[in-house]
N, C-alpha and C positions, 0 to 999 in steps of 0.2 A: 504494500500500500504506500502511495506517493505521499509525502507529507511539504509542507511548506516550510519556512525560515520565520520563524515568531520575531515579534519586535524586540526581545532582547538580546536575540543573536544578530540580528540588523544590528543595533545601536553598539555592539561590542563588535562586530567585523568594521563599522564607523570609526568608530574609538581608534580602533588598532592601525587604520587607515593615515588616519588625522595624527596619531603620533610617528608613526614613518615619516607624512610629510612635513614636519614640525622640526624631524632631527634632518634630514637630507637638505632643506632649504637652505644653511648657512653656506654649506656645500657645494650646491648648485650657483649660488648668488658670486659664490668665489671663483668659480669659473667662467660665468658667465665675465665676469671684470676682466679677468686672463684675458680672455678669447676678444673684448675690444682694445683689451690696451696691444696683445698679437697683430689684430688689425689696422689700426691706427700707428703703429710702431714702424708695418713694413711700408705702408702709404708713407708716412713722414717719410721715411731712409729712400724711399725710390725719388720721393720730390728732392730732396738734398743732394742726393745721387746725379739727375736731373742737373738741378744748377749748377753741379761741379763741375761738369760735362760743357755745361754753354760758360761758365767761367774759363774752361783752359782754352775754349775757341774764339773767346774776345778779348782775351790778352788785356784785358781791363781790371781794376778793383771792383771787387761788389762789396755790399753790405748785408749784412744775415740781421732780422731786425726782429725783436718778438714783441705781437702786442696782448695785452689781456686786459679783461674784464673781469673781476672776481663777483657783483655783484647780478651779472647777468650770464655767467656763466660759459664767458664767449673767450676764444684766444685766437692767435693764427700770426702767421709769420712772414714776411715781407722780406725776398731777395730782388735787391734792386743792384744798379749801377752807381759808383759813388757819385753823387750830385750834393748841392746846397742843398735842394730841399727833399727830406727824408719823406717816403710814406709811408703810411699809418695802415694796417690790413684792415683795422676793423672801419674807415671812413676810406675807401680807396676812390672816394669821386675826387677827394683834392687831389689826386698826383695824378694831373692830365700832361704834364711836361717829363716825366722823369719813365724811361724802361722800367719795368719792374715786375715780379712775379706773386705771384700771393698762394701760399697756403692755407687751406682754410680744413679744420678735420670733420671727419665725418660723424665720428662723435661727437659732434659738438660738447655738448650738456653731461656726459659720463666722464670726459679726459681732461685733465689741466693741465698747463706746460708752467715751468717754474723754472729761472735763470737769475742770473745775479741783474741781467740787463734786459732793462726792456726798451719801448718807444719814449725817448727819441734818441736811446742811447741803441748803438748796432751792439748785436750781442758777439756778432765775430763777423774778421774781413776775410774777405776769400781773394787772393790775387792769383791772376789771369795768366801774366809773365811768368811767374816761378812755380805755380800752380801749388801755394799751400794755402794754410787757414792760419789766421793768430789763433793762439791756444785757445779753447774755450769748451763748454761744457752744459748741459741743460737734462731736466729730468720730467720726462712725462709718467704721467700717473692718472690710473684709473682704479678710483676706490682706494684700497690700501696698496696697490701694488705698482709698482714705480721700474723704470726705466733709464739709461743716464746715456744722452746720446755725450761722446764726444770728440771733439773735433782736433785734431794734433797737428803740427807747425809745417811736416812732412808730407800734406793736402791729403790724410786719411781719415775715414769716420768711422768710429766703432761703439757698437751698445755694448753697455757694459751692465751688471747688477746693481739694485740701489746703494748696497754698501761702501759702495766705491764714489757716492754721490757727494764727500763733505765738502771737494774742490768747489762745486758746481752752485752751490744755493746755501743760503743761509735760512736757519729758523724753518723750514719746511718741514 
């Protein structure tokens, strides 16, 4: 004889449900951060990659420039050609006279970029002629899990682990 599932064993196959997804949540919410700061990580390095590339073919200085917004949750980064007048990634209608590139991530609102320097200060030059970077160093982070891109005299970029981050930022 067939019988059915009484409301108590409903409410305890529930129960037993609701506390699996209760402990796997933290879990999940942690990888989920992994997998955009992964994504955003290889976007930046191929845009940088990118500029490095039209840097040694214009034999020019550029400017590597980072802007943020902490209160709107906005950043992005401006490689341009050195000029008087710098731009801004997040207002890019004022730089109608100057070359310039703009990164903008995809994560907007999940990733934050963190550097010693920002707009209107360049956070590293990249020259054209000798084909290197001034030193420099910067750390993207999504949720607790952080990133350190850095940039070496020798025109090379390499990620590195947060621990290695204390050159790069202060107080973060």
């Amino acid at each position: 004889m067939w019988k059915g599932i009484t409301l108590l064993e409903g409410l305890i196959a529930l129960l037993i449900i609701s506390i699996l997804t209760l402990l796997s949540l933290p879990a999940w919410q942690q990888a989920n951060a992994r997998l955009i700061l992964n994504k955003e990580q290889q976007k930046l390095y191929l845009f940088l990659r990118q500029i490095q590339s039209r840097v040694e073919n214009s034999n020019e200085i550029w400017l590597l420039l980072a802007s943020r917004n902490l209160e709107e949750k906005r950043w992005c980064l401006t490689a341009q050609i050195k000029s008087e007048q710098l731009c801004d990634c997040l207002y890019p209608t004022a730089c109608r006279d100057v070359f310039a590139h703009f990164y903008y991530p995809y994560y907007q609102h999940q990733t934050m970029l963190s550097t010693k320097s920002y707009y209107p200060k360049e956070m590293t030059r990249l020259n054209g002629i000798r084909n290197t970077f001034s030193t420099a160093c910067f750390v993207l982070q999504a949720d607790s899990i952080r990133t350190v891109f850095s940039f070496f005299n020798v025109g090379s970029l390499k990620l590195k682990g947060y621990q290695s981050s204390s050159a790069c930022i202060s107080g973060v």
